[in-house]
Backbone as a printed PyTorch tensor [residue, N CA C, xyz], in Angstrom:
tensor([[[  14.9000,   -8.7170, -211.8100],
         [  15.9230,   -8.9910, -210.8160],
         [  16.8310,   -7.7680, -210.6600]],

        [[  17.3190,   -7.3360, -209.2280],
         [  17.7670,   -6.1630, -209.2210],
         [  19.5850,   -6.9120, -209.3820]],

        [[  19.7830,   -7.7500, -208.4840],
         [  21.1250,   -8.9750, -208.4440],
         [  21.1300,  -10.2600, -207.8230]],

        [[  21.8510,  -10.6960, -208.3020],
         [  22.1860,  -11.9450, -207.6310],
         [  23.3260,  -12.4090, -207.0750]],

        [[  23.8010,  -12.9720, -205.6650],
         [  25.2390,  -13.4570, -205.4960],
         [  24.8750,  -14.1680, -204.7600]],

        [[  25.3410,  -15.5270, -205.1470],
         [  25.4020,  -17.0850, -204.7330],
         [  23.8560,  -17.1710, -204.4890]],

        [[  23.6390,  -17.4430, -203.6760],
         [  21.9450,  -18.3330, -203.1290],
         [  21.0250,  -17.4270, -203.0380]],

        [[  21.7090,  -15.5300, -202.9880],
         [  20.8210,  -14.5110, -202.6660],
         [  20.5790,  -14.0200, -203.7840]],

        [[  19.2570,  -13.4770, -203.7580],
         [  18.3790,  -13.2860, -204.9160],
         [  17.9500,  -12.0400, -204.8710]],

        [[  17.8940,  -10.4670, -205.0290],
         [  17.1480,   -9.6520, -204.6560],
         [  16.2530,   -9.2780, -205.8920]],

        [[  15.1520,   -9.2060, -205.9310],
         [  14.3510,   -8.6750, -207.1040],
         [  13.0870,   -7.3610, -206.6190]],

        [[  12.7310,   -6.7740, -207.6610],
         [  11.8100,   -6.2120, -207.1600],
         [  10.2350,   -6.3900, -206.7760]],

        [[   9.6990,   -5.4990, -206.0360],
         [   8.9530,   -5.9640, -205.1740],
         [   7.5280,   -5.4410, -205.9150]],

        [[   6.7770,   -6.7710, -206.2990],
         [   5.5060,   -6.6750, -206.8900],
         [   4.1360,   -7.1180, -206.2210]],

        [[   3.0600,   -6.2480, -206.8190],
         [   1.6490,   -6.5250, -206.5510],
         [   1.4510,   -7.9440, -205.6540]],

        [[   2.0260,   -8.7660, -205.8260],
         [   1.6880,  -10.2700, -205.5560],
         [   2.5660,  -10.4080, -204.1010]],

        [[   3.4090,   -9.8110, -204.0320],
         [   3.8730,   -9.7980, -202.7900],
         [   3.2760,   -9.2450, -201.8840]],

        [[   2.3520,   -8.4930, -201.4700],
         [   1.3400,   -8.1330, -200.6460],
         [   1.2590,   -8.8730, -199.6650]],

        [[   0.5110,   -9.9530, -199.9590],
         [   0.1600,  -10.9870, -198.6290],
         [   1.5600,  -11.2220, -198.3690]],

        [[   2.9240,  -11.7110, -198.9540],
         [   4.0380,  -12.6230, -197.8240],
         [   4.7710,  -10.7460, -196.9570]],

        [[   3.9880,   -9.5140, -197.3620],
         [   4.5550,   -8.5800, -196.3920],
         [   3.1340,   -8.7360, -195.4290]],

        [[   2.4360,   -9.3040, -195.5240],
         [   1.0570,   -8.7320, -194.7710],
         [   1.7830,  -10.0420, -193.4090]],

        [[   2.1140,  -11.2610, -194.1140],
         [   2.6920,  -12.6040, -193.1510],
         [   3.5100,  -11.7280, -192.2610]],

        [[   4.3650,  -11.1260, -192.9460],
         [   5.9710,  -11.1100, -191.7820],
         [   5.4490,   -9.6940, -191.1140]],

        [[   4.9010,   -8.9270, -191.4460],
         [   4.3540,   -7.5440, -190.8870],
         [   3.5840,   -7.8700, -189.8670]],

        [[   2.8510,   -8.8830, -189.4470],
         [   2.1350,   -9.4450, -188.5800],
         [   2.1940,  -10.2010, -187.7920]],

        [[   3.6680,  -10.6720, -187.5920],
         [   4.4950,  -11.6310, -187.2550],
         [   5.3790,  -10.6970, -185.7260]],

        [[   4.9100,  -10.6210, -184.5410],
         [   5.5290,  -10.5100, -183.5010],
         [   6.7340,  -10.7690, -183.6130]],

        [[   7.4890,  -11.7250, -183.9120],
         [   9.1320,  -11.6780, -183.5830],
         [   9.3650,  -10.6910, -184.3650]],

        [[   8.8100,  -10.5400, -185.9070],
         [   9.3550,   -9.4940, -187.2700],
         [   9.6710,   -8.3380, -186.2610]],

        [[   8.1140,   -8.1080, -185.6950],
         [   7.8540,   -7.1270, -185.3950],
         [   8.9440,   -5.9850, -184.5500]],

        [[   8.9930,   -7.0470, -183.7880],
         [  10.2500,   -6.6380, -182.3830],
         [  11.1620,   -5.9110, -182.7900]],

        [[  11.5180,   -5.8750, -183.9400],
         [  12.4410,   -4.9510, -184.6360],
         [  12.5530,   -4.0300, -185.9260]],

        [[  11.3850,   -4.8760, -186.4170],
         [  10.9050,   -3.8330, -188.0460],
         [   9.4980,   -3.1990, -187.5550]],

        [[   9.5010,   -2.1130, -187.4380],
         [   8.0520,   -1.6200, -186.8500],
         [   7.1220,   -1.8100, -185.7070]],

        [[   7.2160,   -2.4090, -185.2810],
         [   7.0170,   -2.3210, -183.6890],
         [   5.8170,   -3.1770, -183.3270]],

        [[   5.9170,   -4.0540, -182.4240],
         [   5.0540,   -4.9960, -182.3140],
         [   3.2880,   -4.4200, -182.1460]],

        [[   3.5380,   -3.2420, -181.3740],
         [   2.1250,   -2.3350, -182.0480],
         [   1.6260,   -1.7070, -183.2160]],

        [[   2.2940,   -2.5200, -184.2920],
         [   1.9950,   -1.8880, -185.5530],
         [   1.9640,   -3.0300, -186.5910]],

        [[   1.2450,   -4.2750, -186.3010],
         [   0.7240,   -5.4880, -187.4970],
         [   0.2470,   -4.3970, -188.5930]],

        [[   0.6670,   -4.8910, -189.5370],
         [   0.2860,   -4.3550, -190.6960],
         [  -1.0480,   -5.0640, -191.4430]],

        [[  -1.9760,   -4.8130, -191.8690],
         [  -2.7340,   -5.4430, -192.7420],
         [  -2.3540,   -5.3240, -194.2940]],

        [[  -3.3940,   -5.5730, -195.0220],
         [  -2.7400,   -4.9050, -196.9250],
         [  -3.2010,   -3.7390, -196.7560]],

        [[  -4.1780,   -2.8780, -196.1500],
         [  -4.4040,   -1.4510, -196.7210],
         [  -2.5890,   -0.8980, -196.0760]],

        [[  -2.5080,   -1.3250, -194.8780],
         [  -0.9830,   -0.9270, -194.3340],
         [   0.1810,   -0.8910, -194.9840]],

        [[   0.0260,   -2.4320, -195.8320],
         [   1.4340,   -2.7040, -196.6930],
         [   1.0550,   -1.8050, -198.1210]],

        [[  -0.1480,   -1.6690, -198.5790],
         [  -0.1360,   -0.9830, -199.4440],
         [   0.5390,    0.1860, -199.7770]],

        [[   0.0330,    1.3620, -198.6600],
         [   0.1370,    2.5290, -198.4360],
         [   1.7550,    2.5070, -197.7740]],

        [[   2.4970,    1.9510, -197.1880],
         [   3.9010,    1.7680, -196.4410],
         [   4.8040,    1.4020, -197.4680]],

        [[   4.0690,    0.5100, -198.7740],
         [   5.5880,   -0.3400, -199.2840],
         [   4.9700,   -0.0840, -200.8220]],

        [[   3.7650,    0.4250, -201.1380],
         [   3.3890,    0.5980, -202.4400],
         [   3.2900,    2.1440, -203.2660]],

        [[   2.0850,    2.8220, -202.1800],
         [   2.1310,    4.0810, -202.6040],
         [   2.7300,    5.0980, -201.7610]],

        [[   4.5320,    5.3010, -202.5620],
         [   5.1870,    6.0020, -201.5010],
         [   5.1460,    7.6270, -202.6420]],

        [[   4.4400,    8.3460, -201.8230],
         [   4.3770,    9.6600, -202.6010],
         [   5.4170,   10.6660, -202.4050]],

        [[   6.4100,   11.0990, -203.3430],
         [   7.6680,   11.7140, -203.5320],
         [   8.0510,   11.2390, -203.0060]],

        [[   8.5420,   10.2100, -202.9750],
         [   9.6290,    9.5680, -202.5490],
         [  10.4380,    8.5500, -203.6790]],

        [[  11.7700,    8.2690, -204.1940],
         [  12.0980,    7.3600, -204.5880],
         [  12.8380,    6.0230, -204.1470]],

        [[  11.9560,    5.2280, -203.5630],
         [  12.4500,    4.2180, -202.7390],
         [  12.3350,    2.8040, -203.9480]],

        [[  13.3250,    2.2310, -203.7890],
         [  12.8130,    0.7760, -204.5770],
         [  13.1330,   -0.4420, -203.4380]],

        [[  11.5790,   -0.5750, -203.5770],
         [  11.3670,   -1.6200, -202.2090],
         [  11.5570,   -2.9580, -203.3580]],

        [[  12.3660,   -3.9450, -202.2780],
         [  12.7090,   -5.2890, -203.2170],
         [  12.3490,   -6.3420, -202.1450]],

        [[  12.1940,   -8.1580, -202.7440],
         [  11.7130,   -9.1170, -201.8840],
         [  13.3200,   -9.9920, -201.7610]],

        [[  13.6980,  -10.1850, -200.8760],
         [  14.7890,  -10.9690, -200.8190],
         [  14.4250,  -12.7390, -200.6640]],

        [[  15.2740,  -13.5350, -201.9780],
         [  14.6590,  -14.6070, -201.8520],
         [  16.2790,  -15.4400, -201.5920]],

        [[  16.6500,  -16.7340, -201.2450],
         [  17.5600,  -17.3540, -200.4740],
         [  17.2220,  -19.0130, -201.0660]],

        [[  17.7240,  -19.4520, -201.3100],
         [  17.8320,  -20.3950, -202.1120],
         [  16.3880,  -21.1660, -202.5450]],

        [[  15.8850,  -19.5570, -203.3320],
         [  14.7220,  -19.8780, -204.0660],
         [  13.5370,  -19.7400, -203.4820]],

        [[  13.6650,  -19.5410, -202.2860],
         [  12.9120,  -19.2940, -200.9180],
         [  12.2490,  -17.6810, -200.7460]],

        [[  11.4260,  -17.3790, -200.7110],
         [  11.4910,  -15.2780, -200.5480],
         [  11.1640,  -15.8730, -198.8290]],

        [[  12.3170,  -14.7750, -198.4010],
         [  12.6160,  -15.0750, -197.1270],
         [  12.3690,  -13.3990, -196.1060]],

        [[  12.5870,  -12.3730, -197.2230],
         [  12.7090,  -11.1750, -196.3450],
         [  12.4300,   -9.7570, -197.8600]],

        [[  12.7460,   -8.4570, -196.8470],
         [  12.4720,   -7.2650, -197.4590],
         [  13.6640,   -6.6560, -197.3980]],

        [[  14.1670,   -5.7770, -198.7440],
         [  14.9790,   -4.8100, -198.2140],
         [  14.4960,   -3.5960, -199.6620]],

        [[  14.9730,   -2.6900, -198.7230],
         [  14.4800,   -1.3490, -200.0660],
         [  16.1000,   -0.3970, -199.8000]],

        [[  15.9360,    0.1810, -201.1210],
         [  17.3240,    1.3670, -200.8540],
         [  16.8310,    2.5790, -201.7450]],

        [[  17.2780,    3.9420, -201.3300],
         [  16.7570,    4.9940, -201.7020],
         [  17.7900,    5.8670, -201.7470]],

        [[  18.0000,    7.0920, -202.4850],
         [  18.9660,    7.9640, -202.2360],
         [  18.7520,    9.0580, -201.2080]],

        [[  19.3280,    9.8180, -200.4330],
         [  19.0340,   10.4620, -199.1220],
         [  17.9230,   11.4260, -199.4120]],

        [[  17.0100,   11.9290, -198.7540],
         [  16.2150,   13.0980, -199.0320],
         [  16.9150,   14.4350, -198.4950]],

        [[  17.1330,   15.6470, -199.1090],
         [  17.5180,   16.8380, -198.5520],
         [  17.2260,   16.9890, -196.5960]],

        [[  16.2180,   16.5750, -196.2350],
         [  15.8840,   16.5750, -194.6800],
         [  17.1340,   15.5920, -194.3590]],

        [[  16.5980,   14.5840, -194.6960],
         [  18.1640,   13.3550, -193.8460],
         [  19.2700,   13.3830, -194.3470]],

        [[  19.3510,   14.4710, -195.1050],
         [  20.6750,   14.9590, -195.2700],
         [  21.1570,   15.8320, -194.4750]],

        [[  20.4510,   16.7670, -194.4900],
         [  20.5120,   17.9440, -193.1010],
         [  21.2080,   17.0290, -191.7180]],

        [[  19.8150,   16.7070, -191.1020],
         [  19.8930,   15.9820, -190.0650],
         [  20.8490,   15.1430, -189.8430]],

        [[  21.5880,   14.2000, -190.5330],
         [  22.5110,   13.7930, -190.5720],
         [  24.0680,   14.1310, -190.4960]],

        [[  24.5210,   15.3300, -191.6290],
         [  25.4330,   16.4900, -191.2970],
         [  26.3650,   15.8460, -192.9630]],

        [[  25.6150,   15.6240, -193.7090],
         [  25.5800,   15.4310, -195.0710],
         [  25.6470,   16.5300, -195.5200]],

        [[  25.5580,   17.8280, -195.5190],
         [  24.9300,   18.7650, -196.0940],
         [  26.2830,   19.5860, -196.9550]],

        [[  27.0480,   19.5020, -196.8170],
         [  28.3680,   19.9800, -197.1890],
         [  29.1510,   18.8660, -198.1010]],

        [[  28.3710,   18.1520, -198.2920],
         [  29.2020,   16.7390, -199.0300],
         [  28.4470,   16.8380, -200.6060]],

        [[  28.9130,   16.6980, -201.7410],
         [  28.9320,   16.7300, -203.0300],
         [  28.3540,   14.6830, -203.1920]],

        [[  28.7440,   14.4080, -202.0760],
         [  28.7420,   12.7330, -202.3880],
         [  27.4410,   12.3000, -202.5360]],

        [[  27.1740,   11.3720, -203.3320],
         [  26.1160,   10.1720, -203.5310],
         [  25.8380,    9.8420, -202.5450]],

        [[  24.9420,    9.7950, -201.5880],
         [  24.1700,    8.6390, -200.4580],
         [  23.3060,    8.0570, -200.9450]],

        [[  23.2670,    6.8650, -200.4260],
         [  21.7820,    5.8290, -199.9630],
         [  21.6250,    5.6960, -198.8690]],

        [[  20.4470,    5.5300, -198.0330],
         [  19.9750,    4.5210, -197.2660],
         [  19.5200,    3.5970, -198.0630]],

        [[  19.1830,    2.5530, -196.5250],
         [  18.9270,    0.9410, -196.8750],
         [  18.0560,    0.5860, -195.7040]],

        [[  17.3070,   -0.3290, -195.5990],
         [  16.1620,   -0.9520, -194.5470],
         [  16.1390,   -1.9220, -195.0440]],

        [[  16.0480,   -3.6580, -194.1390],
         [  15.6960,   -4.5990, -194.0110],
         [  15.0790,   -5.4520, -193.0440]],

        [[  14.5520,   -6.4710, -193.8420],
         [  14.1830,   -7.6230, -192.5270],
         [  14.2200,   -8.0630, -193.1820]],

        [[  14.3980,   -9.3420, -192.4890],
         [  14.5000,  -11.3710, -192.5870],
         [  12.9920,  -11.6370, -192.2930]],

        [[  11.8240,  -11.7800, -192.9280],
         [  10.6690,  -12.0690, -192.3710],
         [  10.3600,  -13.3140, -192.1720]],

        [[  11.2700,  -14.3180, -192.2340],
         [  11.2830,  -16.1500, -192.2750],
         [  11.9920,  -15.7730, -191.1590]],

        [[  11.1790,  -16.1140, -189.8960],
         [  12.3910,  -16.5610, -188.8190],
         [  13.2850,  -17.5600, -188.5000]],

        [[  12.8540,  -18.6030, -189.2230],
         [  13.7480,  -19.9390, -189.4610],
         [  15.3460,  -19.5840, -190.1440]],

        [[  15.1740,  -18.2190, -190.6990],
         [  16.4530,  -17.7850, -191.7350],
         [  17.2060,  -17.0910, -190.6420]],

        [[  17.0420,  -16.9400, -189.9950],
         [  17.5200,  -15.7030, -188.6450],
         [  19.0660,  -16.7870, -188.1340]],

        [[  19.8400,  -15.5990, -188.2930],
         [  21.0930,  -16.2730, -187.3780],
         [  21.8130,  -17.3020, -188.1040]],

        [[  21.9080,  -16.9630, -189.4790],
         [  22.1860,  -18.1410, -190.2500],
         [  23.6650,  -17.5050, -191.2140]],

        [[  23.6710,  -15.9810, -190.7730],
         [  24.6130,  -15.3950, -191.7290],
         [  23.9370,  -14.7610, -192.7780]],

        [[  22.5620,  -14.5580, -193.2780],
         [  22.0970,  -14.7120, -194.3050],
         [  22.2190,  -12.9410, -194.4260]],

        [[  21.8060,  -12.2190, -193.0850],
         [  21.7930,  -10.9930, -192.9810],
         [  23.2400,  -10.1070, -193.7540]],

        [[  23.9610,  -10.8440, -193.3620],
         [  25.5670,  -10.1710, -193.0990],
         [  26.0670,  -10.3140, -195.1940]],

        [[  25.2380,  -11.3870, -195.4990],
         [  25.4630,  -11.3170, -197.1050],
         [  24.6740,  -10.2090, -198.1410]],

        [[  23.3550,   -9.9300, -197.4720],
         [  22.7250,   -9.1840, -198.1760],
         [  22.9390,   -8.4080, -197.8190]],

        [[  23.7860,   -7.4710, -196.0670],
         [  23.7160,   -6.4400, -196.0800],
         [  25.6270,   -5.9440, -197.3040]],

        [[  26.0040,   -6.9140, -197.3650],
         [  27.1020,   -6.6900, -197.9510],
         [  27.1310,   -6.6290, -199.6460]],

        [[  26.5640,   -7.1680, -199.8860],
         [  25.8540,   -7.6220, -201.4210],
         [  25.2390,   -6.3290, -201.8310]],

        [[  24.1380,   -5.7490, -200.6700],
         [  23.5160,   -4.4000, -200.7490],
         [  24.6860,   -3.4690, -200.7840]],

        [[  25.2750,   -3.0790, -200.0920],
         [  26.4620,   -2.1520, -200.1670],
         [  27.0190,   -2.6140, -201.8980]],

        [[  27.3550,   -3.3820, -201.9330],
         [  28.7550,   -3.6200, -203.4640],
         [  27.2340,   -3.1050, -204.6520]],

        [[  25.9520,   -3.5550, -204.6160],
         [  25.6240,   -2.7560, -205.5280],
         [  25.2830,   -1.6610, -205.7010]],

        [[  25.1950,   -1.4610, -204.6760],
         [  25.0520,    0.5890, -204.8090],
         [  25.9600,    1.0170, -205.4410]],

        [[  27.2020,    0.8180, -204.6330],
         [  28.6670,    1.3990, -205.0570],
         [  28.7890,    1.4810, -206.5140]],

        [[  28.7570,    0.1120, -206.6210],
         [  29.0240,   -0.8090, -208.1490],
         [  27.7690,    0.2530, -209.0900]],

        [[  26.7280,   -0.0440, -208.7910],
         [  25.6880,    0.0340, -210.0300],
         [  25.2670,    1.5930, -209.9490]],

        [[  24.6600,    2.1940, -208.4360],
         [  24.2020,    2.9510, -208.7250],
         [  25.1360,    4.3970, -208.1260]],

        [[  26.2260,    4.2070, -208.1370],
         [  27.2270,    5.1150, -207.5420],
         [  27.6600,    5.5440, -206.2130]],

        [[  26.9480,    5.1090, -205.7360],
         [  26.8980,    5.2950, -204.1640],
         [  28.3100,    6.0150, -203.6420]],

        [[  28.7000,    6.8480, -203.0610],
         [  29.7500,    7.3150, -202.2370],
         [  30.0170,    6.2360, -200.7440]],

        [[  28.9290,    6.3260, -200.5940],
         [  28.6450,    6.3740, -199.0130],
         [  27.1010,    5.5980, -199.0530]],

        [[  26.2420,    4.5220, -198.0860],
         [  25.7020,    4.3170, -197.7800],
         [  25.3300,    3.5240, -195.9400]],

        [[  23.7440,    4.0870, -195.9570],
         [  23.8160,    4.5240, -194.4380],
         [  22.5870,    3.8920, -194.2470]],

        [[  22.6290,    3.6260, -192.7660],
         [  21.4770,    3.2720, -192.0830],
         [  21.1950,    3.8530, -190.8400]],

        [[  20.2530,    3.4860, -189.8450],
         [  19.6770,    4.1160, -189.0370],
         [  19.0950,    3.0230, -187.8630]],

        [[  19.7210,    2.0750, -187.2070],
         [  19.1790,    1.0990, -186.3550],
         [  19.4170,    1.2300, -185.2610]],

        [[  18.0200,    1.3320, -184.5680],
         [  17.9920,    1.7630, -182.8620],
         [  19.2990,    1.3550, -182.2730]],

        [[  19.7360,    1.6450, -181.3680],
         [  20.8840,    1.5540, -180.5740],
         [  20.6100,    0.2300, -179.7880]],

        [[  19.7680,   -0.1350, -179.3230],
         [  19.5770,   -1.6160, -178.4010],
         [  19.4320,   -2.3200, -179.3540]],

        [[  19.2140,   -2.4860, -180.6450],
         [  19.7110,   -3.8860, -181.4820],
         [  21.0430,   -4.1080, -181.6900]],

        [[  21.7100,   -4.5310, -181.2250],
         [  22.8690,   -5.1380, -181.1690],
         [  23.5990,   -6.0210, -181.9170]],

        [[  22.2130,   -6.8770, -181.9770],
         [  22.4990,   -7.6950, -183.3050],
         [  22.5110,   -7.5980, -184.4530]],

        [[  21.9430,   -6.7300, -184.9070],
         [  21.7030,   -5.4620, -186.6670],
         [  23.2280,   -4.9790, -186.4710]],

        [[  23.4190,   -4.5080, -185.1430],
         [  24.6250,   -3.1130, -185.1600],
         [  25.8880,   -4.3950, -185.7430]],

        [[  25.8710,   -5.1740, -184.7230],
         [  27.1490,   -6.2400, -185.1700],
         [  27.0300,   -6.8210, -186.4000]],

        [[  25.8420,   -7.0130, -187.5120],
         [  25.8540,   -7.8200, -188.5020],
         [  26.4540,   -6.5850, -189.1630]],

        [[  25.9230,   -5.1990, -189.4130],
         [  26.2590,   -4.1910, -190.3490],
         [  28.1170,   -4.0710, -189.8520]],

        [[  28.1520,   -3.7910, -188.5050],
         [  30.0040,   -3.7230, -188.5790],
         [  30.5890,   -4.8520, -189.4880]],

        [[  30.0620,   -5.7640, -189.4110],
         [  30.3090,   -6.9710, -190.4190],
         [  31.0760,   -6.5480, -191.7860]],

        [[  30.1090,   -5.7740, -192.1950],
         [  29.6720,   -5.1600, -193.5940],
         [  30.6900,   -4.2750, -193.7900]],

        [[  31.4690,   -3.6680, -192.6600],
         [  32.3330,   -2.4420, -192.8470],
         [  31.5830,   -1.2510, -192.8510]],

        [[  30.5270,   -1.5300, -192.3610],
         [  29.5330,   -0.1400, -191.2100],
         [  30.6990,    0.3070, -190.1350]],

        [[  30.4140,    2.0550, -190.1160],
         [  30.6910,    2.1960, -188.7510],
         [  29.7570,    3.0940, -188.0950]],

        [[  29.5940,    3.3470, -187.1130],
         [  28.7490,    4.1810, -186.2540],
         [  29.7610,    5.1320, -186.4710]],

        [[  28.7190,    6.0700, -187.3120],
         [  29.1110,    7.8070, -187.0350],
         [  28.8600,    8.5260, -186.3120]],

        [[  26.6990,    8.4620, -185.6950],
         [  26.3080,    9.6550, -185.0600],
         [  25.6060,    9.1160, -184.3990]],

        [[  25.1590,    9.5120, -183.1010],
         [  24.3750,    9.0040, -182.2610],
         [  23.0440,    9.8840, -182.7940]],

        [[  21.8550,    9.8450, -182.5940],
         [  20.5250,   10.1140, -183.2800],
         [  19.9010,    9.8670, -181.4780]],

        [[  19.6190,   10.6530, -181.0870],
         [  18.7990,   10.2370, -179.4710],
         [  17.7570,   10.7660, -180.3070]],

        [[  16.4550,    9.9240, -179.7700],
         [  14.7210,    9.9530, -179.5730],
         [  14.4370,   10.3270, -181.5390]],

        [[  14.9620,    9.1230, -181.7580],
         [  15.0500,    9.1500, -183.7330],
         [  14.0820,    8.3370, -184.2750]],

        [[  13.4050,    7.4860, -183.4350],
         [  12.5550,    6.5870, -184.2600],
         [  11.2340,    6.1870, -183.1680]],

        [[  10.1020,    6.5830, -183.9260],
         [   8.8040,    5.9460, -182.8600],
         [   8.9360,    4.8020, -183.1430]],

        [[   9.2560,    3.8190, -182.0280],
         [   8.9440,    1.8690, -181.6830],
         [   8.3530,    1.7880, -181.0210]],

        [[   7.2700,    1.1500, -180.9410],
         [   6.4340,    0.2740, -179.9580],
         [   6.1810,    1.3160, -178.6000]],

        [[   5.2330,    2.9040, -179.2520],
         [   4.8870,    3.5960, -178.4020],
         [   5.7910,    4.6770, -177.7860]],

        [[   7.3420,    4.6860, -178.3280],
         [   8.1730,    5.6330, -177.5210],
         [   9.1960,    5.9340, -178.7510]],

        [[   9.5750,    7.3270, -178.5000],
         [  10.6880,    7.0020, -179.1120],
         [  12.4740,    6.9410, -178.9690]],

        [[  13.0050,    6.1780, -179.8820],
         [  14.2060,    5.1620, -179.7840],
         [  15.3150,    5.9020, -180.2770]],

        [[  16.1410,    6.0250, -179.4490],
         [  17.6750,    6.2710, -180.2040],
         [  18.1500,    5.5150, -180.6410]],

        [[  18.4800,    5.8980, -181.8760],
         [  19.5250,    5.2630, -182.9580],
         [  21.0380,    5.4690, -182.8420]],

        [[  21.7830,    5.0420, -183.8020],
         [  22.6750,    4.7450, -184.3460],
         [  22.9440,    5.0580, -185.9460]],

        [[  23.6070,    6.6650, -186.5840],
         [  23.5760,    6.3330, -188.1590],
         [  24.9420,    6.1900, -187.8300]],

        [[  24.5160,    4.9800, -189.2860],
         [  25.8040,    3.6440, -189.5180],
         [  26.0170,    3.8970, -190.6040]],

        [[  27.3730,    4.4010, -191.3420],
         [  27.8440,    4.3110, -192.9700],
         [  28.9450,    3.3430, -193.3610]],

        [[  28.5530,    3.6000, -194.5800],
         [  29.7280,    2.2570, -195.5610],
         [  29.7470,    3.6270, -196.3020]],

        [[  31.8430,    3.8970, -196.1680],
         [  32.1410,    5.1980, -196.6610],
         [  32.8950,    4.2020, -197.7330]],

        [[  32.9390,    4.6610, -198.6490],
         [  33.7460,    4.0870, -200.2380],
         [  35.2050,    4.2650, -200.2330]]])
């Protein structure tokens, strides 16, 4: 278990979880916003995407909700590139990023987002030092952008043509939780 607060559960993400990422990876609504509805994942997909991440230190975790595994979230410390790119580069500070989905659409719109993305923030800070942690969500989700302001996100930088979705690519939004 990475933590726990109230009903949310985050632990890490094992062998056996395969198939419930292969479910929500394949899942059109998921899709619409975690990877792009042209990109169902199979297991060689989830393997290679969420298993064998080479130099990289990401710890991908399964988010479970009152006992329920309902979704994904992983957090990583910045790489020298998205540090650059970002305008990190002059800062001594700790970063993370963070990535999620709700892959139970029944859980959607329930608040559930706005706890884990907040829960996620207090343990970085808390456990693994975090200064500052950041994300990166296209600019037309609206609904990500408003759950993270939630969180005490703010939009720092606009990112135009930052992310390939569904054949094109998407301007973002990097969003931080400054300490």
């Amino acid at each position: 278990m990475i933590y726990q607060k109230g009903a949310l559960l985050v632990r890490k993400l094992v062998d056996t979880d395969k198939e419930k990422l292969v479910k929500w990876l394949s899942d059109p609504c998921v899709l619409e916003y975690y990877e792009g509805r042209d990109q169902p994942h199979d297991m060689e997909m989830v393997t290679k995407h969420f298993y064998n991440r080479e130099n990289r230190e990401v710890t991908g975790c399964i988010i479970e909700y009152e006992g329920a595994e309902i979704g994904y979230i992983q957090f990583y410390p910045l790489e020298e590139d998205e540090i650059e790119e970002y305008g990190y580069a002059d800062t001594p500070e700790t970063i993370f990023g963070t990535d999620q989905f709700i892959g139970e659409v029944p859980y959607w719109n329930k608040g559930i987002g706005k706890q884990l993305v907040s829960s996620m923030i207090e343990f970085l800070v808390r456990e693994k030092g975090a200064d500052r942690v950041v994300m990166d969500p296209q600019s037309w989700n609206e609904r990500a952008i408003a759950c993270y302001e939630k969180c005490g996100m703010k939009k720092v930088k606009f990112l135009p043509k930052h992310e390939m979705h569904e054949g094109e690519l998407r301007d973002c939004w990097l969003m931080e939780y400054k300490k």
